[in-house]
C-alpha positions as CSV (number, residue, x, y, z in Angstrom):
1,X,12.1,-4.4,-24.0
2,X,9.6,-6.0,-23.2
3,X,5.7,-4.7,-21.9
4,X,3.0,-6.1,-20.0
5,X,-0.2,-4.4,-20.4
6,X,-3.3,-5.5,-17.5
7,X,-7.1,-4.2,-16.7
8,X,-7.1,-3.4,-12.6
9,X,-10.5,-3.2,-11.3
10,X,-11.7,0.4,-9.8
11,X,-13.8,0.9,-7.0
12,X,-16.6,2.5,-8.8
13,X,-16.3,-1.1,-10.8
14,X,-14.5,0.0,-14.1
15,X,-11.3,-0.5,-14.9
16,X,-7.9,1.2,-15.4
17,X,-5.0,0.4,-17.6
18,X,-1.9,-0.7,-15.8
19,X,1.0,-1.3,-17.8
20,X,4.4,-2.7,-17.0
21,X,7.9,-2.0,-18.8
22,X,10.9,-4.3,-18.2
23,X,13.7,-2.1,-20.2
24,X,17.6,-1.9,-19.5
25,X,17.3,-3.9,-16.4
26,X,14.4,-1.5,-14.8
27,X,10.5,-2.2,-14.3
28,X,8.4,0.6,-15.2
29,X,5.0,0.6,-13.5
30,X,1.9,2.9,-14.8
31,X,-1.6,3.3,-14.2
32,X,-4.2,5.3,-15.9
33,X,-5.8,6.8,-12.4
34,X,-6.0,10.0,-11.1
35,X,-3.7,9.0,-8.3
36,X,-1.2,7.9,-10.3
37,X,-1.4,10.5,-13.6
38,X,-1.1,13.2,-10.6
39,X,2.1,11.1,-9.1
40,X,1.0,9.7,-5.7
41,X,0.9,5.7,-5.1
42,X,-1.6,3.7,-6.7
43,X,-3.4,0.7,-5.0
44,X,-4.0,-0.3,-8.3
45,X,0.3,-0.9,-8.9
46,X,1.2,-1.3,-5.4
47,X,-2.0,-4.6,-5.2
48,X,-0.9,-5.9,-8.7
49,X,3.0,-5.7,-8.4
50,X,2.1,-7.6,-4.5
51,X,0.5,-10.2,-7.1
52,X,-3.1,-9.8,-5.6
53,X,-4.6,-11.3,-8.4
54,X,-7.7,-10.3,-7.5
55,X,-7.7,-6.5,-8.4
56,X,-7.5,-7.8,-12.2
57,X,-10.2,-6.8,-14.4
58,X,-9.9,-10.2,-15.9
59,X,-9.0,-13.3,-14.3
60,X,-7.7,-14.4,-17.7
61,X,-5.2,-11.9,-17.2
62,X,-3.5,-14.2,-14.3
63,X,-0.8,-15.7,-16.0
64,X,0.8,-12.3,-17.7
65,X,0.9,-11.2,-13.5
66,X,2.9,-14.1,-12.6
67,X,5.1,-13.1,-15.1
68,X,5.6,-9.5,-14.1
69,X,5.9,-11.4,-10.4
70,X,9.4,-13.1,-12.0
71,X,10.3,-10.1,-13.2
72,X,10.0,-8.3,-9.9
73,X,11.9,-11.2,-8.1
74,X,14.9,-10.5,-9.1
75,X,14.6,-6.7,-7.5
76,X,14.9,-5.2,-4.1
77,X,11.5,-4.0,-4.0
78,X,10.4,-6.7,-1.9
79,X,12.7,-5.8,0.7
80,X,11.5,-2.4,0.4
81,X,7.6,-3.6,0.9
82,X,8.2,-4.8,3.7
83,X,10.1,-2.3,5.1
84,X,6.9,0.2,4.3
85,X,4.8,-2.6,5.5
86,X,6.5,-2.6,8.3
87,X,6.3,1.0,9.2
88,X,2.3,1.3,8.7
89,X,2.3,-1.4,11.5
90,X,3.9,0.7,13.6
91,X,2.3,3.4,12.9
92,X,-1.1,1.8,13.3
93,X,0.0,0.7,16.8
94,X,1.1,4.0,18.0
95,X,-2.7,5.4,16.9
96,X,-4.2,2.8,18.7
97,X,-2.4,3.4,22.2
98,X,-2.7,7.7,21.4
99,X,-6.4,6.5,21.1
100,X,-6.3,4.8,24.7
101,X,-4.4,7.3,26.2
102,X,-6.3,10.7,25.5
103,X,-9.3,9.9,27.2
104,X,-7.4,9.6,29.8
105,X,-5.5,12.7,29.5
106,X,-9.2,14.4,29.2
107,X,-10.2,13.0,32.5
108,X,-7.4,14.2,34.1
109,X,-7.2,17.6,32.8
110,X,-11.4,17.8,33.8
111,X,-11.1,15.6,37.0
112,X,-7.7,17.4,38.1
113,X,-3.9,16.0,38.0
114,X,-3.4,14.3,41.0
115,X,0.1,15.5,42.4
116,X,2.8,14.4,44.6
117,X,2.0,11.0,46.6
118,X,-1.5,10.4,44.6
119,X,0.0,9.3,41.2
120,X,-2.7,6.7,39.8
């Protein structure tokens, strides 16, 4: 086994523990937040594991990242980032045209919907 222990920074400027357990050819990921204690991702895990070194408490702390970035290489979580990624882009672009498209419903539905040969 082997553990990897790092200080993430919090928004209120703190810090939170966020540890990191390779054992029996799985990474454990934990963090001492509310969001994670109660089960629901963490920026603090997700930023860290993406190797955004600048959520460490301590930039001293750089090198034990990189090594929890080799030990995440050689997983499928990658894949699976990008997958989410992926998704929240799409997502993101569907609330964008919903946002262009309502006022548009509202004028209609005040103005009146034209019908039959009037369709603009």
């Amino acid at each position: 086994m082997k553990e990897i222990s790092l200080k993430a920074k919090s928004s209120s400027g703190g810090s939170y523990d966020v540890s990191f357990r390779h054992e029996g050819g799985l990474l454990f990921v934990s963090c001492t937040c509310k969001a994670s204690i109660y089960g629901n991702l963490c920026k603090h895990k997700t930023r860290l594991l993406n190797g955004d070194e600048s959520m460490l408490y301590d930039r001293g702390d750089a090198p034990a990242l990189r090594e929890v970035q080799k030990w995440l290489s050689q997983s499928s979580y990658s894949n699976l980032l990008a997958e989410y990624d992926s998704l929240k882009k799409q997502i993101e672009d569907a609330k964008k045209k919903e946002r262009k498209l309502r006022p548009r419903i509202e004028k209609m539905l005040t103005e009146g919907i034209p019908i039959g040969a009037n369709k603009s």
